[in-house]
RODOKE-892621 format. One line per 3 residues: number of its first residue (from 1); their letters; for each residue x, y negated, z of C-alpha. Coordinates in nm, 4 decimals, m for minus. Last residue first. Example, Ala and Ser with C-alpha at 12.3 -4.5 7.8 and 13.67 -1.06 7.14 Angstrom:
<sites>
2	sa	1.3670,0.1060,0.7140; 1.2300,0.4500,0.7800;
</sites>
This chain:
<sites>
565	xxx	3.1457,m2.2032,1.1895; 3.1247,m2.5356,1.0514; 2.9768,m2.7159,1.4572;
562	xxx	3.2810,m2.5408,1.6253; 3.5178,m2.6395,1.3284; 3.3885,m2.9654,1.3710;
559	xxx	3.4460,m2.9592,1.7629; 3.7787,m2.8587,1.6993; 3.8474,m3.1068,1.5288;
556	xxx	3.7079,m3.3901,1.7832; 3.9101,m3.2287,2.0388; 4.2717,m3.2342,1.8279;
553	xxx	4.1615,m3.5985,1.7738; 4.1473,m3.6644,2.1841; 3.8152,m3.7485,2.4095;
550	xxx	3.9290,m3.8451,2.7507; 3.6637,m3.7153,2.9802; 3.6727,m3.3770,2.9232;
547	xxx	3.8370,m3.2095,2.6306; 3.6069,m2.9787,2.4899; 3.2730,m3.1112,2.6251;
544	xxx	3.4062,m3.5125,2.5236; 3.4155,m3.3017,2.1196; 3.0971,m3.1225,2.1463;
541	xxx	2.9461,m3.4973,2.2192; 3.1500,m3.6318,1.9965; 3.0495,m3.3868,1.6878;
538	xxx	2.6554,m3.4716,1.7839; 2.7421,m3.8450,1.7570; 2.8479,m3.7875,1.3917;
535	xxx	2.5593,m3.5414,1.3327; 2.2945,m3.7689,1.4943; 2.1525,m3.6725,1.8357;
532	xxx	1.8950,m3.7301,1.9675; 1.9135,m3.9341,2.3318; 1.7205,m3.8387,2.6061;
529	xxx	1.7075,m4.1152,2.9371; 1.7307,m4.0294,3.2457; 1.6827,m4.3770,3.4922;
526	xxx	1.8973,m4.5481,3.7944; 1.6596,m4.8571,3.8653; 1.7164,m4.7435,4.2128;
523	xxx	2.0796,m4.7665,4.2379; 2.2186,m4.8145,3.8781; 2.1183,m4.8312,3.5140;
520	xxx	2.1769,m4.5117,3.3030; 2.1562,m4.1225,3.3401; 2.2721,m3.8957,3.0441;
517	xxx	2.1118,m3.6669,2.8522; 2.2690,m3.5628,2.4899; 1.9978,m3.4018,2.2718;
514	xxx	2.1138,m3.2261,1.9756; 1.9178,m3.0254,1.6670; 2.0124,m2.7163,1.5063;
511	xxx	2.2136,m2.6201,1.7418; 2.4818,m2.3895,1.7310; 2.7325,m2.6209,1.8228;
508	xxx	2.5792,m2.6765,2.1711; 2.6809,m2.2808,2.2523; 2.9904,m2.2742,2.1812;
505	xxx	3.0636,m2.6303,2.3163; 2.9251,m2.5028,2.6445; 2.7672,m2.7070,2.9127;
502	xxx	2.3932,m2.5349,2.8532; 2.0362,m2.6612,2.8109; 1.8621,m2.4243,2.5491;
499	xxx	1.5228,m2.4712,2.3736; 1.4569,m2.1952,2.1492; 1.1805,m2.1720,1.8297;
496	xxx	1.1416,m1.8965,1.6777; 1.2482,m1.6189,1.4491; 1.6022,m1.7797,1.2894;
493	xxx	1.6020,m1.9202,1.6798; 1.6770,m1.5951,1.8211; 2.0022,m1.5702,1.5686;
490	xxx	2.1194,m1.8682,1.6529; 2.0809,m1.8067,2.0474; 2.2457,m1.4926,1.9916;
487	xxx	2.5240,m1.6602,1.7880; 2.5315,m1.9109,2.1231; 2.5766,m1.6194,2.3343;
484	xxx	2.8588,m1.4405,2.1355; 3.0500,m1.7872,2.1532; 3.0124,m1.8374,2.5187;
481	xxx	3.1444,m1.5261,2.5172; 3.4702,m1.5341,2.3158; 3.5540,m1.8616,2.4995;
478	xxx	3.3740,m1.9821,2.7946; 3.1441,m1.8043,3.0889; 2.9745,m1.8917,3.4325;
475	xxx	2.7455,m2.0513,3.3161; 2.6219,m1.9800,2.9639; 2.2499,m1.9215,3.0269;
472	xxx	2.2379,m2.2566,3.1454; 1.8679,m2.2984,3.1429; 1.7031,m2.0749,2.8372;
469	xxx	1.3704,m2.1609,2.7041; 1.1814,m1.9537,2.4786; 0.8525,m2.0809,2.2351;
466	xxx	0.6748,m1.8530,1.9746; 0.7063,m1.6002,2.1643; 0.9746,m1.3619,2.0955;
463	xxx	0.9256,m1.0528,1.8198; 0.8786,m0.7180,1.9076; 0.8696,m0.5842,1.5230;
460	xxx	1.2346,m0.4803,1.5644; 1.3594,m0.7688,1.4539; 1.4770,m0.9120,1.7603;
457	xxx	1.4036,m0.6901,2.0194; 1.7383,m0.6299,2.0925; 1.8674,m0.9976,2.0697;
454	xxx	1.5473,m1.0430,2.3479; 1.7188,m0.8187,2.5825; 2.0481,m0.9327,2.5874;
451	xxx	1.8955,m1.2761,2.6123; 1.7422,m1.1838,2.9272; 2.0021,m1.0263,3.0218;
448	xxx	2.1986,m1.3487,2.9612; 1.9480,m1.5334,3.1867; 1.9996,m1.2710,3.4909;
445	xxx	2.3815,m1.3053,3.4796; 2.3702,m1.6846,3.4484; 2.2025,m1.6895,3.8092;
442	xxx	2.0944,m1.3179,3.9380; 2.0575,m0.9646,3.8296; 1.9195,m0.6997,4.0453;
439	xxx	1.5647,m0.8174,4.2027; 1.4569,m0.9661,3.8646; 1.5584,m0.6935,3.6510;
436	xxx	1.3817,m0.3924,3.8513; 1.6036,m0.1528,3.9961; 1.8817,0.0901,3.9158;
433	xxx	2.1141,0.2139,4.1677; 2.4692,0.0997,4.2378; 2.7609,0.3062,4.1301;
430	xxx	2.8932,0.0862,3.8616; 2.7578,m0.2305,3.8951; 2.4745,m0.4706,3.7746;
427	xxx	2.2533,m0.1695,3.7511; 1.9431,m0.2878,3.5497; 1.5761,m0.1562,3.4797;
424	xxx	1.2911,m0.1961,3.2285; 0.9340,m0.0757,3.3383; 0.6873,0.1473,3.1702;
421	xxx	0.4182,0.2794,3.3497; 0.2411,0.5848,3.1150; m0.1429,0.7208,3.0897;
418	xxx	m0.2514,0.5583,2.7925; m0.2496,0.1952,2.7005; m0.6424,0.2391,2.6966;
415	xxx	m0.6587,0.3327,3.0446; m0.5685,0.6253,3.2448; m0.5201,0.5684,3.6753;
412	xxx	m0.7425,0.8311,3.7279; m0.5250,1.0522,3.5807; m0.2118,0.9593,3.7604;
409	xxx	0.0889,0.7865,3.5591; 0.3688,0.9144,3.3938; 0.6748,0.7340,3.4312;
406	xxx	0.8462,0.6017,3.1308; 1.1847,0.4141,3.2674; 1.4077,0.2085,3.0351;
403	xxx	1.7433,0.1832,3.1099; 1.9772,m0.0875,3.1192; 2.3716,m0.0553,3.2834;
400	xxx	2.5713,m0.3283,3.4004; 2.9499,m0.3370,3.3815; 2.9848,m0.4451,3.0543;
397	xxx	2.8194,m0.8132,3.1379; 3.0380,m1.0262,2.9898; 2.8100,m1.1209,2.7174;
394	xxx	2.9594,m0.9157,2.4407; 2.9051,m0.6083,2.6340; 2.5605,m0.6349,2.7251;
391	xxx	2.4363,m0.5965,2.3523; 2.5191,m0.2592,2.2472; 2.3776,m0.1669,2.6492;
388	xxx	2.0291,m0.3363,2.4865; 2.0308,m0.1386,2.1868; 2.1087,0.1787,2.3356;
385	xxx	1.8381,0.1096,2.5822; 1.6096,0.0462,2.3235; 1.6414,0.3286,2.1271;
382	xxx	1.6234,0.5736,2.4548; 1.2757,0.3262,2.5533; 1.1698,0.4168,2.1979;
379	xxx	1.2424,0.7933,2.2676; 1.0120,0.8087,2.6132; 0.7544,0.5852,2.4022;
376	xxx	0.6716,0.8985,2.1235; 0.6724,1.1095,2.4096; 0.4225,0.8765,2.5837;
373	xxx	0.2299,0.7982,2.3024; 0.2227,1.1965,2.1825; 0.0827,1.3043,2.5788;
370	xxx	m0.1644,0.9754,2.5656; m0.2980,1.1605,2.2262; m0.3369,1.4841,2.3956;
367	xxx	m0.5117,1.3549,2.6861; m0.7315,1.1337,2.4863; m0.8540,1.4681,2.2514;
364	xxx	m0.8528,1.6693,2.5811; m1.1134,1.4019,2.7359; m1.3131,1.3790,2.5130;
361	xxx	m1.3503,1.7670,2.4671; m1.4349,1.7555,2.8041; m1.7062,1.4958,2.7393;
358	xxx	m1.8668,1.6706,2.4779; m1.9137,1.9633,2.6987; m2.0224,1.7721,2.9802;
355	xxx	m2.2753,1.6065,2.7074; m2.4049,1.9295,2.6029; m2.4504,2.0501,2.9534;
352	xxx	m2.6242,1.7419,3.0187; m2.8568,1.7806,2.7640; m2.9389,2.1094,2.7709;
349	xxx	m3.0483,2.0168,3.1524; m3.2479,1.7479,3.0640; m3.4436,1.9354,2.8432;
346	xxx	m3.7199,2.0702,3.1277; m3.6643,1.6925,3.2766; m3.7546,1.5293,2.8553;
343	xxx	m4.0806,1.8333,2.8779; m4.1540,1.6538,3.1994; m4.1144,1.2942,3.0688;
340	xxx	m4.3258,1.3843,2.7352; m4.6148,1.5177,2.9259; m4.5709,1.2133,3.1555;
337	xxx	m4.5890,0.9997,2.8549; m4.9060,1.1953,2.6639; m5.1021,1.1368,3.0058;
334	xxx	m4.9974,0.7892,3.0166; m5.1470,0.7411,2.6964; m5.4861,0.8833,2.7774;
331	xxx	m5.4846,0.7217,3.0790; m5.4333,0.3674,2.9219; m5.8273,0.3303,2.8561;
328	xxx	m5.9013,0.3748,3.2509; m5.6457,0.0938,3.3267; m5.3528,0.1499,3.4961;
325	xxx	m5.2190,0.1633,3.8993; m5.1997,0.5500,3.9062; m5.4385,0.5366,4.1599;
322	xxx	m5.6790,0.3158,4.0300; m5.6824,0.5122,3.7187; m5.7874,0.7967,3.8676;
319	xxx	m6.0742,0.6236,4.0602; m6.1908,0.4811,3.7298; m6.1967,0.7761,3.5629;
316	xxx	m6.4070,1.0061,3.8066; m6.6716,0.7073,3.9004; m6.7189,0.7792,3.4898;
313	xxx	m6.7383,1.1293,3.5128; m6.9731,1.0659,3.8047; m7.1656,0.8048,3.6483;
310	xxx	m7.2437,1.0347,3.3643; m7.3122,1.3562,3.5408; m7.6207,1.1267,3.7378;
307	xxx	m7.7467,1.0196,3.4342; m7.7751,1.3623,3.2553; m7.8733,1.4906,3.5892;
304	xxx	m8.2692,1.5813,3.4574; m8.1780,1.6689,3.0734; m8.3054,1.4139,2.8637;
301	xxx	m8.6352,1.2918,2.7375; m8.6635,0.9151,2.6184; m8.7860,0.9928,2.2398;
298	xxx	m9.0029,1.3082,2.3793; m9.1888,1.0477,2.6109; m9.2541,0.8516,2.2648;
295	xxx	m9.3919,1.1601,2.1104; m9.6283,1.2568,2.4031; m9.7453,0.9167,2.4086;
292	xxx	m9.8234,0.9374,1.9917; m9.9958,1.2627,2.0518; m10.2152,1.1016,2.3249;
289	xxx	m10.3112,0.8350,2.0820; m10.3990,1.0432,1.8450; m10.5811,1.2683,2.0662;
286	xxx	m10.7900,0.9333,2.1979; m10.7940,0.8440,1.7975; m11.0396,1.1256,1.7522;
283	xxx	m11.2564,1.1839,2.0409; m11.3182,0.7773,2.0258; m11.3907,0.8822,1.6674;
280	xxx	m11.6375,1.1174,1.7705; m11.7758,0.8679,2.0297; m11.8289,0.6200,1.7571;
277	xxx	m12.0340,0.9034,1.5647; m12.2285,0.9968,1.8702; m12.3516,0.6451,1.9286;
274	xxx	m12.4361,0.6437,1.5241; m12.6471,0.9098,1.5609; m12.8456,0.7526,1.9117;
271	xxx	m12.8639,0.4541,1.7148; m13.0078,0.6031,1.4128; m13.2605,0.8654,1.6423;
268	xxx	m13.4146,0.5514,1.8312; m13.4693,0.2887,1.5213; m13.6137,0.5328,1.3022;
265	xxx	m13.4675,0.6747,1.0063; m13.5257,1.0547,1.1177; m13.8756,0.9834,1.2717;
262	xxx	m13.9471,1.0611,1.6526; m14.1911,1.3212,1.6823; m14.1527,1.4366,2.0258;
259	xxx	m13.9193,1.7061,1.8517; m13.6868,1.4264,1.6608; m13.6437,1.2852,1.9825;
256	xxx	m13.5231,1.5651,2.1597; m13.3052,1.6460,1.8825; m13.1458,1.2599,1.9261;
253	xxx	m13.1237,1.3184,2.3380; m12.9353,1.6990,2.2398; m12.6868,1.4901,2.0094;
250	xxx	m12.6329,1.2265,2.2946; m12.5502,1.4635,2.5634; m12.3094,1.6528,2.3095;
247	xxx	m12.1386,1.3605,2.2037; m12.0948,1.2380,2.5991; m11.9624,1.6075,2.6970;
244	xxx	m11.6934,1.5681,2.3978; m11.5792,1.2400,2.5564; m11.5963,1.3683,2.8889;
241	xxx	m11.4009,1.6598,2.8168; m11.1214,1.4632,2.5796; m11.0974,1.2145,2.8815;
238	xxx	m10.9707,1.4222,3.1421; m10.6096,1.3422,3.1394; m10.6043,1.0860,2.8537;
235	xxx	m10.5356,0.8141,3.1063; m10.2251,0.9842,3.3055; m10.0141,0.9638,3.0005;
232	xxx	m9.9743,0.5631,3.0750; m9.8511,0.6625,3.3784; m9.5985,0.8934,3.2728;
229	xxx	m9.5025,0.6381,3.0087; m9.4319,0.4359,3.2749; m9.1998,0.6295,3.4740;
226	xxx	m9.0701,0.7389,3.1089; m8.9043,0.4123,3.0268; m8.7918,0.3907,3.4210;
223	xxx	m8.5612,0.6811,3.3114; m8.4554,0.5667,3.0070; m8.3217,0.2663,3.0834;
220	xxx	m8.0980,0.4007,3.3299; m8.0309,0.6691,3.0411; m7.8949,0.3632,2.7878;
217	xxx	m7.7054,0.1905,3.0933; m7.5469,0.4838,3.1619; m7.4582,0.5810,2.8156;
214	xxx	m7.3141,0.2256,2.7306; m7.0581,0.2430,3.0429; m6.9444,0.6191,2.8922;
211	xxx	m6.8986,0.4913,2.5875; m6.6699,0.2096,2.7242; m6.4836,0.3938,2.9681;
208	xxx	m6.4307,0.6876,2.7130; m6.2502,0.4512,2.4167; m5.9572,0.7105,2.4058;
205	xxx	m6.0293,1.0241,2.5808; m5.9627,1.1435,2.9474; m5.8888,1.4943,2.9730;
202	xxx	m5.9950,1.5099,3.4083; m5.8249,1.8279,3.4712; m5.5125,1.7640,3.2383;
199	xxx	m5.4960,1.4234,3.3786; m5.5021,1.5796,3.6919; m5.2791,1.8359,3.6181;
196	xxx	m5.0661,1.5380,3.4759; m5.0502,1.3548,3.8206; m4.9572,1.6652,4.0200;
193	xxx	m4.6680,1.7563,3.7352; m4.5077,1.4041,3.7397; m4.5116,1.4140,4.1374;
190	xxx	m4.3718,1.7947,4.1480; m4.0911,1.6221,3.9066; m4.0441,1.2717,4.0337;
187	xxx	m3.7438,1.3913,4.2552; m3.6029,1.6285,4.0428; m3.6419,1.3656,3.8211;
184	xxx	m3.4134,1.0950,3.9512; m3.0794,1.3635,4.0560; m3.0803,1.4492,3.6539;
181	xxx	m3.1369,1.0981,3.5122; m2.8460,0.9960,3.7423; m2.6578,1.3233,3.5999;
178	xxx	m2.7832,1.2337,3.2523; m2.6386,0.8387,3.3117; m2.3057,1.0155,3.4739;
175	xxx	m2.2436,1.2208,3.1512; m2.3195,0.9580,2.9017; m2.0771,0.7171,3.1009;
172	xxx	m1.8412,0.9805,3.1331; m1.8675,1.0284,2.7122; m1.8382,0.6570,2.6421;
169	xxx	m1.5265,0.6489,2.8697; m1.3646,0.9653,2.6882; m1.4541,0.7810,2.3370;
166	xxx	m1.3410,0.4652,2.4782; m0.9798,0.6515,2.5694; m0.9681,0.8083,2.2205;
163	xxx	m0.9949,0.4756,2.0508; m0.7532,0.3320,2.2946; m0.5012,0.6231,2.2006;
160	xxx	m0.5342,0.6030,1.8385; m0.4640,0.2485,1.8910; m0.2054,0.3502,2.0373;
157	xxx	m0.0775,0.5803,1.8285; m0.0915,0.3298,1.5287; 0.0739,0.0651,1.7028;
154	xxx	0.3965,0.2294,1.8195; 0.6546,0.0669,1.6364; 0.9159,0.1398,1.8532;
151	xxx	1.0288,m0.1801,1.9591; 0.6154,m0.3207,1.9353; 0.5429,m0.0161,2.1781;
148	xxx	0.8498,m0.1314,2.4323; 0.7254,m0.4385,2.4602; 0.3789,m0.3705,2.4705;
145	xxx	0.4450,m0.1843,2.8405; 0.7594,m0.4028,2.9506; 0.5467,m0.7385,2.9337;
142	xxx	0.3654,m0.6306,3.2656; 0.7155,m0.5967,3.4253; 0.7544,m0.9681,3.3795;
139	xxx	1.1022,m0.9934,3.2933; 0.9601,m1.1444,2.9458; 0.7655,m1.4092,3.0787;
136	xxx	0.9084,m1.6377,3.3367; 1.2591,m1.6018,3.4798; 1.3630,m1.8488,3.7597;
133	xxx	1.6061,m1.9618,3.9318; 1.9288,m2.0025,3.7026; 1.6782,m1.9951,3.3751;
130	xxx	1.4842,m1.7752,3.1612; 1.1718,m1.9144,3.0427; 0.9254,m1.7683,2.7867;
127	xxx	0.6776,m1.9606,2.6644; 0.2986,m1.9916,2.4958; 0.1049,m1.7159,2.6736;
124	xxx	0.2355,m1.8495,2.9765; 0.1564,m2.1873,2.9365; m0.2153,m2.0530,2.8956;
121	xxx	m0.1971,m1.8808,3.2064; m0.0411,m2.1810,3.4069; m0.3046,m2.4117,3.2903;
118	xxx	m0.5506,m2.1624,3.4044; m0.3692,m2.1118,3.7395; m0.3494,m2.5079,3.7623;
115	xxx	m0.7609,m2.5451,3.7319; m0.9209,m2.6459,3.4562; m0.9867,m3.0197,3.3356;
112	xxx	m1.0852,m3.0229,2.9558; m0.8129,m3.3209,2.8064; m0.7429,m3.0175,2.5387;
109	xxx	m0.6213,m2.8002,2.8272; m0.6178,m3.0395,3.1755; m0.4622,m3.0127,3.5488;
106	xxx	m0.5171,m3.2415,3.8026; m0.2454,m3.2183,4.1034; m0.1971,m3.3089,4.4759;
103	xxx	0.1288,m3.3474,4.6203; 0.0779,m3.6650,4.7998; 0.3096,m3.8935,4.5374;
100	xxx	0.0429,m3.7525,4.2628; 0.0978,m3.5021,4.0303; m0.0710,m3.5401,3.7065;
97	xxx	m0.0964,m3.2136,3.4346; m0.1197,m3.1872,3.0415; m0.1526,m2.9175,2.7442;
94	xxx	m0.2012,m3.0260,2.4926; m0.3016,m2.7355,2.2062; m0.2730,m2.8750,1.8219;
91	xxx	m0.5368,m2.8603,1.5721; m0.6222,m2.5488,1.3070; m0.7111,m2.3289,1.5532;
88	xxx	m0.9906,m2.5511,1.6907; m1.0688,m2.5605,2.0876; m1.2827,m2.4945,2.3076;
85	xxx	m1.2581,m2.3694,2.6770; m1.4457,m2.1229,2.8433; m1.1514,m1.9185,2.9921;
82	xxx	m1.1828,m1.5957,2.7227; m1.2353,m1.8551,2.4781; m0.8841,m2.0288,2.5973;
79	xxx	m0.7284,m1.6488,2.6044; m0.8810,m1.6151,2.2675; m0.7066,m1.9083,2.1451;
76	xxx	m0.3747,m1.8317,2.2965; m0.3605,m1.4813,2.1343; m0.2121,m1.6295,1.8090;
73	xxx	m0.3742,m1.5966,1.5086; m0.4070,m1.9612,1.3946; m0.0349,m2.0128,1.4612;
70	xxx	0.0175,m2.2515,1.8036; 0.0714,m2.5769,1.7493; 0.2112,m2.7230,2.0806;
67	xxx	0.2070,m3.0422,2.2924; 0.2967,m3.0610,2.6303; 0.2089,m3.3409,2.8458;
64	xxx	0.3653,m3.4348,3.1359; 0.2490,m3.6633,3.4359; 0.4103,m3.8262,3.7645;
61	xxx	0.1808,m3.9909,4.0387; 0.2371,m4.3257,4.2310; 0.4977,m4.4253,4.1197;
58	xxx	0.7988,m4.5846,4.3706; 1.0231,m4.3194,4.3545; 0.9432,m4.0667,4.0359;
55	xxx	0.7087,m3.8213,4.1605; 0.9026,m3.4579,4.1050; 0.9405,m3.4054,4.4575;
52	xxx	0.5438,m3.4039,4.5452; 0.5976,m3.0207,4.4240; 0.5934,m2.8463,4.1555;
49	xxx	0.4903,m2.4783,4.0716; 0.4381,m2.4142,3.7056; 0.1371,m2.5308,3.5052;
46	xxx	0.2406,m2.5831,3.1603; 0.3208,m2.9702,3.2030; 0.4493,m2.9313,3.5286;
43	xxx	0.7225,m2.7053,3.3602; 0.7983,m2.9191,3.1018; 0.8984,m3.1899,3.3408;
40	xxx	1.1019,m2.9288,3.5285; 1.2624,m2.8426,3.1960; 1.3277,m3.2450,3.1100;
37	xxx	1.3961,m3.2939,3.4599; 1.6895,m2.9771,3.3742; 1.8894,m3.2150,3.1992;
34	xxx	1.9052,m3.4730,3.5007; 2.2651,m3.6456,3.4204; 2.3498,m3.4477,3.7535;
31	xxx	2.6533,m3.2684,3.5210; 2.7493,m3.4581,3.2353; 2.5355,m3.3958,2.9202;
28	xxx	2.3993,m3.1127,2.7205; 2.0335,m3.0181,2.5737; 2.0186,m2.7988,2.2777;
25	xxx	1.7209,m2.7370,1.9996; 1.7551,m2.4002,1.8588; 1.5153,m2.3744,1.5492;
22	xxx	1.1755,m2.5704,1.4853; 1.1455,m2.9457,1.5817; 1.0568,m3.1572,1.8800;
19	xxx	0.9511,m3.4942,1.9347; 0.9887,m3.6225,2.2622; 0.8125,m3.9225,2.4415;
16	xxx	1.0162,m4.0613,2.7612; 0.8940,m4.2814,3.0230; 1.0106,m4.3124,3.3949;
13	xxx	1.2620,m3.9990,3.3907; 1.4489,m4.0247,3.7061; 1.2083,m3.7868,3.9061;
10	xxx	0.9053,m3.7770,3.6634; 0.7505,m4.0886,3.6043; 0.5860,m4.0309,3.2738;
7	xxx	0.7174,m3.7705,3.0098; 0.5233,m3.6612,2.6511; 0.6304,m3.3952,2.5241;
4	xxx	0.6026,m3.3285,2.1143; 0.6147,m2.9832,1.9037; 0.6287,m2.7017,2.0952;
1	x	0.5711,m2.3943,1.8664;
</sites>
C-alpha cells in the first residue's frame, strides 16, 4: 500500500506532502488544474520515463518520493534481495528519484542509489497503472500466464508441473555429465590401462622407497665389510702348517736333548717344553680366531647382485613416479585409483543407459503434467472470458469481444510454467480480428478494459496489487456507466487500495477519501496545490461537477444522494 508522497518542484507543484489511506482515494478538479502532476509525480517517483519537462520553472531539479508498506510476504522484498538491496519487512519501502533541469536523474530504494530500471522494477512490483496513455502492469502480456493460473486456481498443478520440470532438468543434466564423462574416458582409457600395466608390472608397496633406501645402504656397507674381512682372512692362510711344523721342530730338538744326556728338569729341555706349549696354544686360538673370521664374513654374506637388484628396483620406482608426476609412496594409491577409474569407464556405460532411461521417464512424467496444466488452463481462460465479456457490457464497451488464447509452445521452449503462452486478446468491433490489448483498445476504452478485467479477477484468488491507479477511466462516459465504473472501482478497492483521477460525479462519490486539485496564484507564481477533502466540502465538489460552474440546491442533492448510494 502507498502510504505518503512526498512532491518537490514538479511542474506546478513546488511542495506538496501527501498522506494516503486504504480504499479508493479520488482526484477531481477543473480541467488543466494539474491532476495528473500528482500521477506524473508518482511516476518519477517509481521510475517511469520523465523527462526535463517535469522541472518546475526556475528549480533546478524536481524530486518525488514514494512511500509504501508493503505486507511482509510480498514479492517486493525478494525482488530487492534479488537486486542487492536491504531492507526490513517490517519498515516501509521509499522509493525516491531527482531530475534535474538537464534531464539527468538519481534514482534511490531505501536512500541506496540504483539505477532507474531497478527503481522502475521495484515500482512495478508495487502498482498497476491504467491511464489515457499508458497501461503498466496488468496488460503486460507477461502478467497473462499467472493470471490466468491464480483465476483458475491452478497452483497445485503447477507446482506439480515445476517439480516435474526440475526433475526432467536434473535428469538432462545427469545425462549430459555421463555423456561428458563418456566422450573424456574413451580418451584416457588406453592411457589409464598403459599406466596401470605398469603399475601392475612394477607392484609398488606402501613404505617401499624407504625400505628399499635402508637396504642399499645396509649391503653398500656390507660389501666393503667383507673386502676387509677378506684381508684379514688372508693371515691364517698358511699359518696352521707352520705353526704345527714349529711344535714338531721343537719337540724333536727337546728328544735330542734328552739323548745327549740332557736332564728332564734342566734349563734346556723346560724351555724348549714350554716353547712348544705356547706354540700349541698359538695352534689353538689361531683356529679360533679363524673360526670367528669365518663367522663374521658369514654375518655380511649375501647373494652377489643383491645390491645391484636393489638399486634397480629402486631406480625402477622413482623413474615411474617421475612420470606420472607423484611421489614413489603415492604409487600404490594411484594404482588402486586408476584401477577404480577403469572399472568406473567399464560401468560407465550402465550408467548412462540407466540415466537415459531415467531421464525419459522424466520427461513423460513433465510432459504429461504440462498436458493436464494446459487443459486445465484452456477451461480457466473459457471462465475468464465469460467473466470478462459479463463485464464489458456495463462499461459501454458491448461491442468488444475478450478471449483468452492458450497456445502450445515448442519443446525446447518448456520451463517450469509448462509448455503453454498465454495471452489475453480484444476485438474492439464486430468483424475485426483479435489482438493484443494494448495495440487494440485505446484512451478511456483501454482503461475500462482494464478495469473490466480486474472486476473479473476480483475474488477469484487473482487478486490486484496492492496499489492500482486509474487516469480518467471514465472519459468519454456519464450516467448509467459512469455509475457501473465507479461500483467497480468500489468494489476493487474492498481488496486494495485504488487511486482514481476522473471528472465524474459517479465515480468521485465512491470515494472513500477526496482530493480536489486546483491551481492558485497567477503567471509564474501559478502553483497546484491538493486539497483533502472534508465530507461537507466533498458534497460541493460532486455538487460544482453536476451542475458546472454555478452550483444550485437541486445539484448539491443530488450530489448527497450520489455520495448515500
Amino acid at each position: 500500500m502507498l502510504i505518503g508522497l512526498w512532491i518537490r518542484d514538479v511542474v506546478l507543484i513546488e511542495a506538496l506532502d501527501l498522506s494516503i489511506g486504504p480504499g479508493l482515494t479520488v482526484l477531481t478538479g477543473e480541467t488543466g488544474a494539474g491532476k495528473s502532476i500528482i500521477l506524473d509525480a508518482l511516476g518519477l517517483a517509481v521510475g517511469a520515463r520523465a523527462d526535463a519537462g517535469l522541472v518546475r520553472r526556475g528549480a533546478a531539479q524536481a524530486a518525488a518520493s514514494a512511500v509504501f508498506a508493503p505486507a511482509p510476504d510480498h514479492p517486493v522484498w525478494d525482488l530487492l534481495e534479488d537486486k542487492g538491496l536491504s531492507y526490513a519487512r517490517d519498515e516501509d519501502l521509499v522509493l525516491r528519484r531527482t531530475l534535474s533541469a538537464d534531464g539527468r536523474s538519481r534514482a534511490f530504494v531505501n536512500d541506496q542509489a540504483t539505477g532507474v530500471g531497478v527503481l522502475k522494477e521495484v515500482g512495478e512490483a508495487l502498482l498497476e497503472v491504467h491511464g489515457q496513455h499508458e497501461t503498466v502492469g496488468l496488460l503486460d502480456a507477461r502478467t497473462h500466464r499467472p493470471l490466468l493460473d491464480a483465476f483458475g486456481a491452478l497452483d497445485g498443478q503447477g507446482r506439480a508441473v515445476t517439480e516435474r520440470w526440475r526433475a526432467w532438468r536434473a535428469s538432462r543434466e545427469a545425462v549430459a555429465a555421463l555423456r561428458a564423462e563418456a566422450d573424456r574416458a574413451d580418451a584416457e582409457t588406453e592411457e589409464l590401462t598403459l599406466r596401470l600395466a605398469e603399475l601392475d608390472r612394477l607392484d609398488p608397496r606402501e613404505g617401499e622407497e624407504t625400505e628399499l633406501a635402508e637396504q642399499r645402504a645396509i649391503l653398500g656397507a656390507s660389501e666393503k665389510a667383507l673386502s676387509d674381512i677378506a684381508g684379514a682372512r688372508e693371515v691364517f692362510e698358511g699359518l696352521s702348517p707352520k705353526v704345527a711344523s714349529a711344535v714338531r721342530a721343537l719337540d724333536r730338538a727337546r728328544e735330542r736333548a734328552l739323548l745327549a744326556g740332557a736332564a728332564e728338569g734342566g734349563t734346556a729341555v723346560r724351555r724348549l717344553a714350554e716353547a712348544s706349549a705356547a706354540l700349541d696354544r698359538v695352534l689353538i686360538e689361531a683356529a679360533e680366531a679363524e673360526a670367528a673370521v669365518d663367522a663374521a664374513a658369514e654375518a655380511f654374506d649375501f647373494e652377489p647382485d643383491r645390491l645391484d637388484k636393489t638399486e634397480e628396483r629402486l631406480f625402477d620406482l622413482r623413474g615411474l613416479a617421475r612420470k606420472l608426476h607423484v611421489s614413489v609412496e603415492e604409487l600404490p594409491a594411484l594404482r588402486v585409483r586408476f584401477a577404480e577409474r577403469l572399472q568406473a569407464v567399464e560401468c560407465s556405460a550402465d550408467a548412462l543407459k540407466a540415466a537415459e532411461a531415467a531421464l525419459a521417464e522424466a520427461k513423460a512424467a513433465y510432459l504429461a503434467a504440462a498436458g493436464e496444466l494446459s487443459a486445465a488452463r484452456a477451461a480457466a481462460g473459457e471462465r475468464l472470458a465469460t467473466a470478462v465479456m459479463g463485464e464489458l457490457a456495463p462499461l459501454k464497451l458491448e461491442k468488444a469481444r475478450f478471449r483468452v488464447v492458450v497456445e502450445p509452445l515448442a519443446e525446447d521452449k518448456a520451463g517450469p510454467a509448462g509448455l503453454d503462452r498465454v495471452a489475453f486478446e480484444i476485438a474492439t468491433n464486430p468483424g475485426e480480428p483479435f489482438g493484443d490489448l494494448g495495440a487494440i483498445a485505446s484512451g478511456g476504452e483501454l482503461a475500462r478494459f482494464a478495469l473490466a478485467l480486474k472486476a473479473a479477477l476480483a475474488g477469484r484468488g487473482a487478486g490486484p496489487t496492492p496499489l492500482m491507479i486509474f487516469d480518467e477511466v471514465d472519459q468519454g462516459v456519464g450516467g448509467a456507466v459512469a455509475d457501473a465504473v465507479g461500483l467497480r472501482l468500489k468494489r476493487l478497492a474492498g481488496e486494495a487500495q485504488v487511486l482514481v483521477v476522473t471528472h465524474s460525479p459517479q465515480v468521485a462519490a465512491r470515494g472513500d477519501a477526496h482530493w480536489r486539485i486546483a491551481k492558485a496564484g497567477e503567471g509564474e507564481r501559478l502553483r497546484t496545490a491538493v486539497e483533502p477533502l472534508a465530507p461537507a466540502a466533498r458534497e460541493e465538489e460532486i455538487a460544482r461537477m453536476l451542475a458546472g460552474a454555478e452550483i444550485t440546491d437541486a445539484a448539491r442533492a443530488a450530489a448527497r444522494a450520489l455520495i448515500g448510494a
